[in-house]
Backbone of each chain as ProteinMPNN parsed JSONL, in Angstrom:
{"seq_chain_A": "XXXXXXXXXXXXXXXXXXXXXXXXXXXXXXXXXXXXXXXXXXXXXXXXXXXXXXXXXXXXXXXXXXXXXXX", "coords_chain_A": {"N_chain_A": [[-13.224, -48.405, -15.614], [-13.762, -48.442, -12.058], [-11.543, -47.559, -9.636], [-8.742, -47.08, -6.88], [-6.518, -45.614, -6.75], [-6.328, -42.547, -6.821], [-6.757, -42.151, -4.126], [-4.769, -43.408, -2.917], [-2.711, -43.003, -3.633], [-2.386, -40.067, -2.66], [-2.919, -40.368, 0.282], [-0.316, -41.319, 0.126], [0.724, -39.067, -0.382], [1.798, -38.154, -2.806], [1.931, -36.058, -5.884], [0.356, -36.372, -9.105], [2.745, -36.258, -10.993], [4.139, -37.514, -9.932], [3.661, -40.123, -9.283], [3.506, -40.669, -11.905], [5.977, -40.597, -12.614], [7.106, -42.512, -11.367], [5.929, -44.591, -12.955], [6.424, -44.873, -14.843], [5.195, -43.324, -16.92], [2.615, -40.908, -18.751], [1.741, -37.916, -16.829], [-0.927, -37.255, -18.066], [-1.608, -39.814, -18.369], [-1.812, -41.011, -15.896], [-3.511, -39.328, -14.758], [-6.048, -39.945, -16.477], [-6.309, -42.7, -16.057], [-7.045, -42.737, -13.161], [-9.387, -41.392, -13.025], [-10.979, -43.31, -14.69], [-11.284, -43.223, -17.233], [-9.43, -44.256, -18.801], [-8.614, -47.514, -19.009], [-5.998, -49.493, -17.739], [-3.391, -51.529, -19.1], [-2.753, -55.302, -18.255], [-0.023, -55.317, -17.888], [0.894, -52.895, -16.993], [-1.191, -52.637, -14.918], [-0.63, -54.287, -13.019], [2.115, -53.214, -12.144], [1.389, -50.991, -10.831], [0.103, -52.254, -8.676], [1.911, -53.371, -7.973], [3.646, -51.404, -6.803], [1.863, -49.939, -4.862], [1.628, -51.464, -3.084], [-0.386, -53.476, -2.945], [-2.826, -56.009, -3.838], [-4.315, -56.425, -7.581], [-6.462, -56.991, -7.472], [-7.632, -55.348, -5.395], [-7.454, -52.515, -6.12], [-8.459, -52.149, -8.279], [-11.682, -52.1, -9.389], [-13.564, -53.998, -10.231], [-15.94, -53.94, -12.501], [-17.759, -55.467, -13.926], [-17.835, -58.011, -12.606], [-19.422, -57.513, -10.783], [-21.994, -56.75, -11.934], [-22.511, -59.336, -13.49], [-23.128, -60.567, -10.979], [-25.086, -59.446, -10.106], [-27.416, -59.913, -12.037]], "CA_chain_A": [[-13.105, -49.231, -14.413], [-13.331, -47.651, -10.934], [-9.807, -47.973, -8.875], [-8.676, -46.473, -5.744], [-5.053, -44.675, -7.501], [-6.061, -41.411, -6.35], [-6.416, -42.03, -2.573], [-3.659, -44.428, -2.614], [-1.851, -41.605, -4.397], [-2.676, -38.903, -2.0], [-2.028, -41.352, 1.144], [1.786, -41.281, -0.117], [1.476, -37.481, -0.639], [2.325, -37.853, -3.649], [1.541, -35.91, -7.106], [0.149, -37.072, -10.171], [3.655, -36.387, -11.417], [5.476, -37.968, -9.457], [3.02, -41.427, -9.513], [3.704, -41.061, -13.202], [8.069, -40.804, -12.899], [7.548, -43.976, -10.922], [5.424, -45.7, -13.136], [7.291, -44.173, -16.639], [4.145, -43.245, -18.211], [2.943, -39.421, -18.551], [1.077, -37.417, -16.213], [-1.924, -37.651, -18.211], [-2.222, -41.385, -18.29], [-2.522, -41.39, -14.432], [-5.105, -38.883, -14.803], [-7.34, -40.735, -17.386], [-6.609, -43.998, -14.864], [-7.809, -42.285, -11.723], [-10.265, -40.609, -13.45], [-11.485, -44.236, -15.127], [-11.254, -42.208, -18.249], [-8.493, -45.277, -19.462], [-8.213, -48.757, -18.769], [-4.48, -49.955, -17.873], [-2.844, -53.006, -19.621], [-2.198, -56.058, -17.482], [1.445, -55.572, -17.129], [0.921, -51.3, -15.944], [-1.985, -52.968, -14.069], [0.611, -54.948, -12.127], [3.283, -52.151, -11.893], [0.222, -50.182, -9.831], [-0.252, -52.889, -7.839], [3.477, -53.655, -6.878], [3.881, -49.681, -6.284], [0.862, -49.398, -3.526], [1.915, -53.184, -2.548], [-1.649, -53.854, -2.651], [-3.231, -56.957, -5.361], [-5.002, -55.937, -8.23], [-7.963, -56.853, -7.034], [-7.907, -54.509, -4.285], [-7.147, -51.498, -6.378], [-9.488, -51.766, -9.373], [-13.173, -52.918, -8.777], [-14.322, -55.232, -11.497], [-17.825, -53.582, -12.529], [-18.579, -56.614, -14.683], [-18.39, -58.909, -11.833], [-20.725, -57.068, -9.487], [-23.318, -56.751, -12.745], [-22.84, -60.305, -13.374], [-23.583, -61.104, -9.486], [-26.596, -58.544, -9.587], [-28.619, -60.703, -13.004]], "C_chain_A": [[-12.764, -48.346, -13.205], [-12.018, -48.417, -10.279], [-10.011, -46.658, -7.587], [-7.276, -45.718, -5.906], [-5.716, -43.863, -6.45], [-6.243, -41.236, -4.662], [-5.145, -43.225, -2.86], [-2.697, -43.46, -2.458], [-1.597, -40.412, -2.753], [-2.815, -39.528, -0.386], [-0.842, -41.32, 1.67], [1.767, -39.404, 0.207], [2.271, -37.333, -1.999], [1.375, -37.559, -4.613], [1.327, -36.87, -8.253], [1.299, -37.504, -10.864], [4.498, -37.253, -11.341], [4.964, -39.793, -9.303], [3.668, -41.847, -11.107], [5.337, -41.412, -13.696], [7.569, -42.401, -12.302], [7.072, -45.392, -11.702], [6.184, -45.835, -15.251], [6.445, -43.844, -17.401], [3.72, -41.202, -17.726], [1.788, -39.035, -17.447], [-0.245, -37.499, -16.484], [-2.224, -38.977, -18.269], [-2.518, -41.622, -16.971], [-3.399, -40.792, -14.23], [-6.063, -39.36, -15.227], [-7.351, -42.286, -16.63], [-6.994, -43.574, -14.041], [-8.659, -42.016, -12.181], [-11.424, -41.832, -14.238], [-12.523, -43.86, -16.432], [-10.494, -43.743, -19.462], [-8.242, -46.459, -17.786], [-7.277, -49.643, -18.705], [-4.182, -51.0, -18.297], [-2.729, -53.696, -18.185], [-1.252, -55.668, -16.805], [1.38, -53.771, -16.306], [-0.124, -51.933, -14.922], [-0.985, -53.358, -12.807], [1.912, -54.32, -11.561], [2.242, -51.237, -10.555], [0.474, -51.223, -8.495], [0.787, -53.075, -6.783], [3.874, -52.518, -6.378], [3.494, -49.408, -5.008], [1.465, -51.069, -3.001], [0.707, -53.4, -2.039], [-2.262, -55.257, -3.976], [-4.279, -55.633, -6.205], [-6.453, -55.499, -8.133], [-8.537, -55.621, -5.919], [-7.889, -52.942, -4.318], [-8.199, -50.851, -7.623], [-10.643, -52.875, -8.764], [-13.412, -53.16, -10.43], [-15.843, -54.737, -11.633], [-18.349, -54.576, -13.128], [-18.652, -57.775, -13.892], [-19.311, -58.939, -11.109], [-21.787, -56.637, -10.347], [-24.086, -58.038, -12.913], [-23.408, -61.05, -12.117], [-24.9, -60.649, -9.297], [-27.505, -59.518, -10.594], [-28.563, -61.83, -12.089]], "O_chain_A": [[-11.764, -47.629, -13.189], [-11.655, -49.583, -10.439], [-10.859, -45.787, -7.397], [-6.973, -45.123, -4.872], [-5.749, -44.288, -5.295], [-5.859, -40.224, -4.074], [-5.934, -44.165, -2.954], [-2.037, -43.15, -1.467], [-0.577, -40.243, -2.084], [-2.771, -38.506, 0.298], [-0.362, -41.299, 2.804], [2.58, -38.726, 0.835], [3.191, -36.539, -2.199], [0.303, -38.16, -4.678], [1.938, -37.93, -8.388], [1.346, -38.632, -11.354], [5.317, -37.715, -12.135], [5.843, -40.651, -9.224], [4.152, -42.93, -11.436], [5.786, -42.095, -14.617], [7.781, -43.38, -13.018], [7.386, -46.565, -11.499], [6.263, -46.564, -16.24], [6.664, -43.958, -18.607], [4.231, -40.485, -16.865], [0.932, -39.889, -17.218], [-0.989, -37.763, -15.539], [-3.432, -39.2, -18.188], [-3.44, -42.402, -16.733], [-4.31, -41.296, -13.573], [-7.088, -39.336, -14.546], [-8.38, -42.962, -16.665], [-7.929, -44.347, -13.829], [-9.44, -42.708, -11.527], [-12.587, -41.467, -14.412], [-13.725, -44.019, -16.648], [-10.944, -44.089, -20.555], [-7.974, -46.397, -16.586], [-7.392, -50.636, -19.423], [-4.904, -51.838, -17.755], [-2.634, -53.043, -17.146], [-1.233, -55.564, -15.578], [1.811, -53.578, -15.169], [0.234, -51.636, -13.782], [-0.738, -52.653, -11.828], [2.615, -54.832, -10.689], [2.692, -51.01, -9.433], [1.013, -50.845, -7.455], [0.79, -53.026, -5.553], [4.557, -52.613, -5.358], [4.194, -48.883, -4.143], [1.312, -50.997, -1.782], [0.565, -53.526, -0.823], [-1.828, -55.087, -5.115], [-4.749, -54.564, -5.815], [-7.188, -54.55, -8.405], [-9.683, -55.193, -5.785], [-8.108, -52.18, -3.376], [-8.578, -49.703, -7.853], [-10.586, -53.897, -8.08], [-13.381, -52.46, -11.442], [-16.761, -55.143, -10.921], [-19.556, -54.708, -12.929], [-19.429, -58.649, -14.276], [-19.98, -59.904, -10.741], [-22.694, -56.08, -9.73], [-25.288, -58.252, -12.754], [-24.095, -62.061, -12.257], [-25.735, -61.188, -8.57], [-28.457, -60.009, -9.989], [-29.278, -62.814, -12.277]]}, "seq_chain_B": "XXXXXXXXXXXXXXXXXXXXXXXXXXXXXXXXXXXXXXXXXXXXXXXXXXXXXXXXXXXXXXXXXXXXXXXXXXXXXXXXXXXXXXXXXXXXXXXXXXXXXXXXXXXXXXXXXXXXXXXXXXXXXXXXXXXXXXX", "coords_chain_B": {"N_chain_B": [[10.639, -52.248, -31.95], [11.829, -51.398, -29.183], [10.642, -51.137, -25.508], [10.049, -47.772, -24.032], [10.406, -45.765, -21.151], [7.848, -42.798, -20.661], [9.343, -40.585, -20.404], [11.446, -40.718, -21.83], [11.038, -41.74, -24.253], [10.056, -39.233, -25.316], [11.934, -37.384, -25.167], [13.822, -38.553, -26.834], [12.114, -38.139, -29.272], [12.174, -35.383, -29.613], [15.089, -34.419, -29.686], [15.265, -35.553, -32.142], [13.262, -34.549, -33.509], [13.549, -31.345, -33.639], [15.559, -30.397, -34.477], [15.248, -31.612, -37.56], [13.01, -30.142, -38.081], [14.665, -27.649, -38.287], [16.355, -28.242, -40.511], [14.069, -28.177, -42.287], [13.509, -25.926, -42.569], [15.784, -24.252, -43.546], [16.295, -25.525, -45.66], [14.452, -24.935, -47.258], [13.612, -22.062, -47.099], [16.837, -20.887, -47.831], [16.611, -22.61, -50.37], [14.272, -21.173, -51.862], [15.13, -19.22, -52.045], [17.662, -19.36, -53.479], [16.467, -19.817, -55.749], [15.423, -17.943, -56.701], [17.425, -15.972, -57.501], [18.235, -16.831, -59.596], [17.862, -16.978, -63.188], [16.661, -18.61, -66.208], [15.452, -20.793, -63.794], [17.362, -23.475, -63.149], [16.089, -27.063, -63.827], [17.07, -29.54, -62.941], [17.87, -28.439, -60.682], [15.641, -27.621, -59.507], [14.037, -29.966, -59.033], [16.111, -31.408, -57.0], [15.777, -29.687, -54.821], [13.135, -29.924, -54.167], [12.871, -32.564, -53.859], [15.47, -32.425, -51.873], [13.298, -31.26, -49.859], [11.369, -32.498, -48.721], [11.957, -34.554, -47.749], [12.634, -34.475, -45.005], [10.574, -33.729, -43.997], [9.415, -36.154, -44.494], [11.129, -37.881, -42.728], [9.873, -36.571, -40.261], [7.49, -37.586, -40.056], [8.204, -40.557, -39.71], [9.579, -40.088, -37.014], [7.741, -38.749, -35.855], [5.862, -41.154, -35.742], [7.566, -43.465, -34.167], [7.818, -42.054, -31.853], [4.904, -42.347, -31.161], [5.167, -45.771, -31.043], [6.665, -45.926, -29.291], [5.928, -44.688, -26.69], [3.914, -44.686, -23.759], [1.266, -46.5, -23.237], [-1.035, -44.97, -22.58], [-0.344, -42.769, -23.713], [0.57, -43.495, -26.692], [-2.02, -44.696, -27.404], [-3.424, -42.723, -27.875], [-1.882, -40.903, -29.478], [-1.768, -42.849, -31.656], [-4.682, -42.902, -32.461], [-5.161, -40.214, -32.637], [-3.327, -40.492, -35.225], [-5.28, -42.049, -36.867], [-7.71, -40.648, -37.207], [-7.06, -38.194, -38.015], [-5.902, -39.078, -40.648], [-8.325, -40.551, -41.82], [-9.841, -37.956, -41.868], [-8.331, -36.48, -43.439], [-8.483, -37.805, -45.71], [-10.414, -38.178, -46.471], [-11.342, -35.764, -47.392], [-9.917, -35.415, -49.599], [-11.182, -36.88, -51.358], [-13.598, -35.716, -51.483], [-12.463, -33.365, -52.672], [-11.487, -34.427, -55.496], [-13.667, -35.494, -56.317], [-14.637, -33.166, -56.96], [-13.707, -32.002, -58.097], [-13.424, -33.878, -60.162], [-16.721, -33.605, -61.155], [-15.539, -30.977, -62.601], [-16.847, -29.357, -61.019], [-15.23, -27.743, -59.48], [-11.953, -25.809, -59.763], [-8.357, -27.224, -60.907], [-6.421, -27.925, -57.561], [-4.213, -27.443, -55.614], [-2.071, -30.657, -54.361], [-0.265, -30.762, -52.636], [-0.903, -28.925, -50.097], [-2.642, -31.081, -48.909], [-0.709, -32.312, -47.296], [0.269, -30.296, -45.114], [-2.311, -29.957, -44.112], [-2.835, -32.767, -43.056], [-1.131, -33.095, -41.174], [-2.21, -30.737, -39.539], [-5.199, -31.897, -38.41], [-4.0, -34.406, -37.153], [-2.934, -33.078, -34.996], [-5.135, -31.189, -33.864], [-6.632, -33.348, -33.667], [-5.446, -35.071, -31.346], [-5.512, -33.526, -29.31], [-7.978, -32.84, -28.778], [-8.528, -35.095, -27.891], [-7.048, -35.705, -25.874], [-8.123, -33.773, -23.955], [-7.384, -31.432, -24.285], [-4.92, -31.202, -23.755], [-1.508, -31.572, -24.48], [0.064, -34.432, -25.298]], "CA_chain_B": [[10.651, -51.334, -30.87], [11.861, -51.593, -27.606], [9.331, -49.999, -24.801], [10.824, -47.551, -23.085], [9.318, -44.471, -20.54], [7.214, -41.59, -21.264], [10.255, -39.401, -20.508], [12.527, -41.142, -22.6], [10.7, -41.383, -25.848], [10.092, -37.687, -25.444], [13.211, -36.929, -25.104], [14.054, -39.548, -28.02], [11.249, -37.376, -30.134], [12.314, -34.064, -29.625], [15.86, -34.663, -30.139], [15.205, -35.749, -33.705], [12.555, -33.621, -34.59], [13.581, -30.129, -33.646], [17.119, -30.85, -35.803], [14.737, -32.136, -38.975], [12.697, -28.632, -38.649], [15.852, -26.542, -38.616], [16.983, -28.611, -41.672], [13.906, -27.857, -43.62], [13.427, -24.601, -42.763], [17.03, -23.972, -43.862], [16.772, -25.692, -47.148], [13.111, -24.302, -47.818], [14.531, -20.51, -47.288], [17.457, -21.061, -48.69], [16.647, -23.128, -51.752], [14.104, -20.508, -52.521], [16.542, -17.405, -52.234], [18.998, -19.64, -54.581], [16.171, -20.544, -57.307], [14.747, -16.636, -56.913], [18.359, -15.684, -58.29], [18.477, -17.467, -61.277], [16.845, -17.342, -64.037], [15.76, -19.519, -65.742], [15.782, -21.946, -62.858], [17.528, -24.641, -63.875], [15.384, -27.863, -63.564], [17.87, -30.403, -61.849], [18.234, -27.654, -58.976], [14.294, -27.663, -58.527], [13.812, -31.367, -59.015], [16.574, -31.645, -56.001], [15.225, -28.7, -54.015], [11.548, -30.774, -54.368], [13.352, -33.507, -53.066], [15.394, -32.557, -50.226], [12.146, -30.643, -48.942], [10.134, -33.695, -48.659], [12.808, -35.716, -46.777], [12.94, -34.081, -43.626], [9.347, -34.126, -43.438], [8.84, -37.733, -44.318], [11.237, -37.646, -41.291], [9.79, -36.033, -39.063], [6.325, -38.754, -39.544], [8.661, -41.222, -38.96], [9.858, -39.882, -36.096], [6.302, -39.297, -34.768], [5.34, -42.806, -35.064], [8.296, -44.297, -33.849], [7.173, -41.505, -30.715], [3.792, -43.38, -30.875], [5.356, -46.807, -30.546], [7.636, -46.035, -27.777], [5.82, -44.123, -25.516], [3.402, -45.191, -22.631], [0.311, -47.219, -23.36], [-2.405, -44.118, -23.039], [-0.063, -41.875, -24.638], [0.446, -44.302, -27.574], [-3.183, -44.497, -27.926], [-4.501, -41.174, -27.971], [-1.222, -40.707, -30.656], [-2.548, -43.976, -32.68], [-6.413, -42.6, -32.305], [-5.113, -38.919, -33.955], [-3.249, -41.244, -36.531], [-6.135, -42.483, -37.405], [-8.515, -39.836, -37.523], [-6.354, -37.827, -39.678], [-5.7, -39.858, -42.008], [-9.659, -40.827, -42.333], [-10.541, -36.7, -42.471], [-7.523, -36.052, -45.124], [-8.634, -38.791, -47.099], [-12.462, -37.807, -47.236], [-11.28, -34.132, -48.512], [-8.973, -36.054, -50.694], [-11.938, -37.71, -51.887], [-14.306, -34.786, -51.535], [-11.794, -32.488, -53.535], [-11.521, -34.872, -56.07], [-15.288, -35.571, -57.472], [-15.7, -31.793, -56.986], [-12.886, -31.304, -59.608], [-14.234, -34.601, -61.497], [-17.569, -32.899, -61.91], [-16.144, -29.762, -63.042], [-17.173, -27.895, -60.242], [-14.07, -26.312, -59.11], [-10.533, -26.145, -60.781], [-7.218, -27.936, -60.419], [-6.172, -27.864, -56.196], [-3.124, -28.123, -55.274], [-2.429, -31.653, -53.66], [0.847, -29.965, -51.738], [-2.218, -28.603, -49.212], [-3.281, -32.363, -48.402], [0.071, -32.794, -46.246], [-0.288, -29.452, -43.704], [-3.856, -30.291, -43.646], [-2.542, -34.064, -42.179], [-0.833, -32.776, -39.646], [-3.186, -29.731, -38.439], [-5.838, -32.512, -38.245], [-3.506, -35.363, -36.365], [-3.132, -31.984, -34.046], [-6.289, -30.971, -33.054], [-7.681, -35.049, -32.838], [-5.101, -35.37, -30.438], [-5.208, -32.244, -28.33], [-9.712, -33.21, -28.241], [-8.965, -36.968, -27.405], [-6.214, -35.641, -24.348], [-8.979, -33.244, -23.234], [-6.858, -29.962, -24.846], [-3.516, -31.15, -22.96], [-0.553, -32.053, -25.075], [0.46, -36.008, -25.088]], "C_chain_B": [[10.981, -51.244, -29.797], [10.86, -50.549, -27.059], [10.498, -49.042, -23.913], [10.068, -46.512, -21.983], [9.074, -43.698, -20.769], [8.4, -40.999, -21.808], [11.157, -39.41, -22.102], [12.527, -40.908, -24.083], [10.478, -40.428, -26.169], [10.629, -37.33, -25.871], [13.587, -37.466, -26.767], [13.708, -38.97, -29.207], [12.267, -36.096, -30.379], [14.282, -34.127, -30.161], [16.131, -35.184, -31.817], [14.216, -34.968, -34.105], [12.812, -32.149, -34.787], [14.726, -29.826, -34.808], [15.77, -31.039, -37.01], [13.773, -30.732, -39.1], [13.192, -28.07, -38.505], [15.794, -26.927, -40.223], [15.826, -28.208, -42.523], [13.419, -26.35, -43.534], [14.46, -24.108, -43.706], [17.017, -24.354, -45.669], [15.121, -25.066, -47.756], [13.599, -22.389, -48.03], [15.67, -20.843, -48.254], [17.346, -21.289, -50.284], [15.592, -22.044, -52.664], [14.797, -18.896, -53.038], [17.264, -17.7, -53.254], [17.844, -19.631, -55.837], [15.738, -18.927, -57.662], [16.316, -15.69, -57.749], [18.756, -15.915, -59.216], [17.553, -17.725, -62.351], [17.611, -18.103, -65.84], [16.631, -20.213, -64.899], [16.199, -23.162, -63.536], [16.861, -26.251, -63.328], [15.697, -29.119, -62.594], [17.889, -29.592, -59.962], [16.768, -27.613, -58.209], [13.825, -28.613, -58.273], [14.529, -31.676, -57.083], [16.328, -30.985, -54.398], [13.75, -29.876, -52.921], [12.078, -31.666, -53.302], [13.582, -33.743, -51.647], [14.529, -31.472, -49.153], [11.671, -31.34, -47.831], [10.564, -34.613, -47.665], [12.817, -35.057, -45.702], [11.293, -34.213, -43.221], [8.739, -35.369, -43.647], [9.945, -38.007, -43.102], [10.759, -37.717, -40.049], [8.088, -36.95, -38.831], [6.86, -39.883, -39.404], [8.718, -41.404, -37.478], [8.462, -39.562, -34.861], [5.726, -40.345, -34.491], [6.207, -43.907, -34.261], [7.744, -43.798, -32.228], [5.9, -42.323, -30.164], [4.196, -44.921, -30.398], [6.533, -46.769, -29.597], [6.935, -45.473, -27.067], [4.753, -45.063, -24.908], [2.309, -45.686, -23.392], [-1.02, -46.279, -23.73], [-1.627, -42.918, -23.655], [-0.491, -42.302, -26.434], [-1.069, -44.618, -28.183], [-3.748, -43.368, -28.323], [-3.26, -41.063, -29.505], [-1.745, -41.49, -31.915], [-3.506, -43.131, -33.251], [-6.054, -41.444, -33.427], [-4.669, -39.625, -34.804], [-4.241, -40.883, -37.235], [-7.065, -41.538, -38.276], [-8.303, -38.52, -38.575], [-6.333, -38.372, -40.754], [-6.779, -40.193, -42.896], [-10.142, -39.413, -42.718], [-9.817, -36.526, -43.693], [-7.849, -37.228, -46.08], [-10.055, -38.806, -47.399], [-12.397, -36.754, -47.806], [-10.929, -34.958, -49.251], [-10.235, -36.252, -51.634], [-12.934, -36.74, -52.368], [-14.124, -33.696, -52.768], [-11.931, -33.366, -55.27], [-12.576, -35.232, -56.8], [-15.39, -34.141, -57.702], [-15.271, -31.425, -58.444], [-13.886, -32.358, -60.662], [-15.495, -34.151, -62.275], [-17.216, -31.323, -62.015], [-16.693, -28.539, -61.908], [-16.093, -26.994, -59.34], [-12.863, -26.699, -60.02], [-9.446, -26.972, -60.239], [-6.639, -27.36, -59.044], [-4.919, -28.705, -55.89], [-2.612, -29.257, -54.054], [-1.037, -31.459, -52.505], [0.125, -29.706, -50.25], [-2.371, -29.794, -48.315], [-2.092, -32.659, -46.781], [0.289, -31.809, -45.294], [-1.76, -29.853, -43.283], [-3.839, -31.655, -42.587], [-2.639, -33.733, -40.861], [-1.56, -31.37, -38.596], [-4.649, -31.0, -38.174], [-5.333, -33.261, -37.397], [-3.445, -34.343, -35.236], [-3.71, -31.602, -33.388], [-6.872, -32.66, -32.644], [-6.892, -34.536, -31.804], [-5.229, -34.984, -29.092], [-7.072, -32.716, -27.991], [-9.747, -34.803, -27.678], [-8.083, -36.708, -26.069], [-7.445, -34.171, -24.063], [-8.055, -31.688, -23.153], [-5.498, -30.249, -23.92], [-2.486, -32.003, -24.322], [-0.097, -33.679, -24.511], [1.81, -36.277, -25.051]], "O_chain_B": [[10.02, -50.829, -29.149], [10.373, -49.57, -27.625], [11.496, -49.454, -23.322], [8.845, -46.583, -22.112], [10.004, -43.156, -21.366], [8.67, -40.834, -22.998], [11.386, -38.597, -22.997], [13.301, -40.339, -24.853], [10.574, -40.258, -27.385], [10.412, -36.806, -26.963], [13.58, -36.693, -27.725], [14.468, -39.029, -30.173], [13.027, -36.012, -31.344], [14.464, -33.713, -31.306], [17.191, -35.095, -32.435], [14.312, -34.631, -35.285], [12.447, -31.605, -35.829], [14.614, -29.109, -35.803], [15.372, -29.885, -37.167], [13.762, -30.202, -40.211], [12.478, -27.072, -38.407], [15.322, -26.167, -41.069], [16.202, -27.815, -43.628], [12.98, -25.75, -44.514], [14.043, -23.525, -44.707], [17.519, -23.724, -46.6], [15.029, -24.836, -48.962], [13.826, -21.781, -49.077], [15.405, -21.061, -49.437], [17.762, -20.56, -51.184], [15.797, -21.908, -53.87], [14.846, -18.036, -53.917], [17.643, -16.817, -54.024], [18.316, -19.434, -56.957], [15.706, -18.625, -58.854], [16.073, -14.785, -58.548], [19.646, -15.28, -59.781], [16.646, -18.558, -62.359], [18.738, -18.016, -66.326], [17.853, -20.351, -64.951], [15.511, -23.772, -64.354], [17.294, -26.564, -62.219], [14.939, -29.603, -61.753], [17.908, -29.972, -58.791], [16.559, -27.584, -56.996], [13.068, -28.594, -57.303], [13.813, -32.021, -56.143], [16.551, -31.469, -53.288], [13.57, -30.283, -51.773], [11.809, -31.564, -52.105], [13.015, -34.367, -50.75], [14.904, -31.019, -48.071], [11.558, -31.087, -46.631], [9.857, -35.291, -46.919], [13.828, -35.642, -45.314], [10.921, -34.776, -42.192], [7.686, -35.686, -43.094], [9.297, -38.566, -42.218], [10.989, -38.469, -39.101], [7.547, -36.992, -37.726], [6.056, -40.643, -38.864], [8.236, -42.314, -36.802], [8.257, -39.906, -33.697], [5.175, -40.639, -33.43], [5.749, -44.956, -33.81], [7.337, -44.636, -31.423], [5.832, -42.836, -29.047], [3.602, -45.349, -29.408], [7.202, -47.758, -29.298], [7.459, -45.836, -26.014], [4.618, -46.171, -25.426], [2.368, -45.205, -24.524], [-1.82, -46.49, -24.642], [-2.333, -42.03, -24.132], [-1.339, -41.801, -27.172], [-1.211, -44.768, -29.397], [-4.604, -43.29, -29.204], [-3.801, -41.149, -30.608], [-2.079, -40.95, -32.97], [-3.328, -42.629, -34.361], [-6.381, -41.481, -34.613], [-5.544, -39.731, -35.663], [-4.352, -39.911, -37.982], [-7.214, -41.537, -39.498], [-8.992, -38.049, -39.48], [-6.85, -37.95, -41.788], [-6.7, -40.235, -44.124], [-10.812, -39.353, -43.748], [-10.358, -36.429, -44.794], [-7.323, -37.363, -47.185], [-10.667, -39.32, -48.334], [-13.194, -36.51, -48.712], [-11.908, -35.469, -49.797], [-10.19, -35.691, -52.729], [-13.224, -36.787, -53.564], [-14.979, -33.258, -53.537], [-12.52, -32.752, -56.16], [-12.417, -35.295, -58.019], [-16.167, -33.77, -58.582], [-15.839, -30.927, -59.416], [-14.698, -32.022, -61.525], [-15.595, -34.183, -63.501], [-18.034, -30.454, -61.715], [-16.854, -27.322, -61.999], [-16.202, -25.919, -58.75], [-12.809, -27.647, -60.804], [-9.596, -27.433, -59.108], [-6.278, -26.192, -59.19], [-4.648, -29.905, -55.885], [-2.7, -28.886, -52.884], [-1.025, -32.199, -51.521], [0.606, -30.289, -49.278], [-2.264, -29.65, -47.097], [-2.436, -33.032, -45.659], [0.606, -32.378, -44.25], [-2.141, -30.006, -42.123], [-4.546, -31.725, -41.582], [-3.438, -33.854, -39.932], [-1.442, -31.142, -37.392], [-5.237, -30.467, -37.234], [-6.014, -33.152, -36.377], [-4.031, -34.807, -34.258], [-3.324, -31.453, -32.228], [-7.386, -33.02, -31.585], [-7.375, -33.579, -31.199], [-5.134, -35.655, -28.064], [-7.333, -32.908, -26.803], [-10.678, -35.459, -27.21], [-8.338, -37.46, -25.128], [-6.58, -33.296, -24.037], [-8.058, -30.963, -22.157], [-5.083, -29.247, -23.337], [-2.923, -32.965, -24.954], [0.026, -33.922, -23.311], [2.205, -37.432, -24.897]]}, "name": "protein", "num_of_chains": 2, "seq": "XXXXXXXXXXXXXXXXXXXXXXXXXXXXXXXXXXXXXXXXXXXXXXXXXXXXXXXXXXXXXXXXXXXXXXXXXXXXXXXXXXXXXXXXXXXXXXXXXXXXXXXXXXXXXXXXXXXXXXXXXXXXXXXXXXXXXXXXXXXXXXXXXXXXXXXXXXXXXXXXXXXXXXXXXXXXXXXXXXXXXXXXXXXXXXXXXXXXXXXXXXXXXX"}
C-alpha cells in the first residue's frame, strides 16, 4: 500500500529512528511501511495517523479502491 | 502476552538470553572437563550432564518466541515467517535423512545435528526476509 510516512517523516526532520521510538516499533518496520514493503495493522495504522495528525485516509492511498473505480 | 515496544522486548530478550548462554557454555565446558576425569564415567553424572545441557537451550527457544510475541507487528512477523521456515527445512532433512538411512544408503546420523541446523536456518530465513538487517 502506497502512504506518504516518508515525506511526512522528513517534513518533521525527523529519522527513521526516531519515527520508530515514537511509534515503539523497530527501525525496520518503518522502513518496510514507507517503503510499502509491509502493511500496518489497524491499530499502528491509527498510531501513524494520530502522530502526523492527519486521517488515515490521507496517509495511505487505498490501491484497491482506485482499481475498483477504474473496472 | 502483554504487547509491549520494540525496545522493550529487546531488552526483555537479551536480558534472558545472554545469562542462558553463559549457563550452558559453563555447564557444557565444565561438565565435559568433569566426565574427561573420570573414568569410567559414571552414568547418573552423564544422564544429568545430558539434561542440564538441553535446558538452557529449550530456554533460550522459549525466550525467542516469547521475543516473537512481544515485539512490534513487522518484527513479530518476519520472526514468525523464520519460525516457520525453519522448522519446514529441518523437518524435510529430518525426513530426507531418514529414508536415506531407511534405504540403506547412508549410516546412522546423529539427530543432536537437527537442533544447530534449526537455529542456523531460523537465522539466515530471517536475516533474507529483513533484507540482511537483524530484527
Amino acid at each position: 500500500m502506497k502512504n506518504i510516512i516518508r515525506a511526512l517523516r522528513t517534513e518533521r526532520g525527523w529519522s527513521q529512528a526516531s519515527l520508530a521510538d515514537q511509534l515503539g516499533v523497530s527501525r525496520q518496520s518503518v522502513n518496510a511501511i514507507e517503503t510499502g514493503k509491509y502493511d500496518p495493522s489497524l491499530p499502528l495504522a491509527f498510531s501513524i495517523a494520530r502522530l502526523f495528525e492527519r486521517s488515515i485516509e490521507e496517509i495511505f492511498d487505498d490501491e484497491t479502491e482506485a482499481k475498483l473505480a477504474a473496472e | 502476552m502483554t504487547q509491549q515496544t520494540f525496545k522493550s522486548a529487546k531488552r526483555r530478550y537479551h536480558r534472558v538470553f545472554w545469562p542462558l548462554m553463559g549457563v550452558y557454555s559453563v555447564i557444557v565446558l565444565a561438565g565435559s572437563y568433569t566426565l574427561n576425569q573420570m573414568d569410567p564415567e559414571p552414568e547418573w553424572l552423564q544422564a544429568s550432564l545430558a539434561v542440564a545441557c538441553a535446558v538452557p537451550v529449550i530456554g533460550t527457544l522459549l525466550v525467542m518466541l516469547r521475543y516473537a510475541l512481544e515485539t512490534d507487528e513487522y518484527s513479530r512477523m518476519i520472526q514468525l515467517k523464520g519460525f516457520a521456515w525453519a522448522g519446514v527445512i529441518t523437518v524435510s532433512i529430518i525426513f530426507l535423512i531418514g529414508f536415506l538411512q531407511l534405504f540403506h544408503v547412508i549410516e546412522n546420523f546423529e539427530i543432536f545435528w537437527f537442533g544447530p541446523f534449526f537455529f542456523i536456518a531460523f537465522g539466515i530465513s530471517t536475516l533474507i526476509m529483513n533484507g540482511g538487517r537483524q530484527c
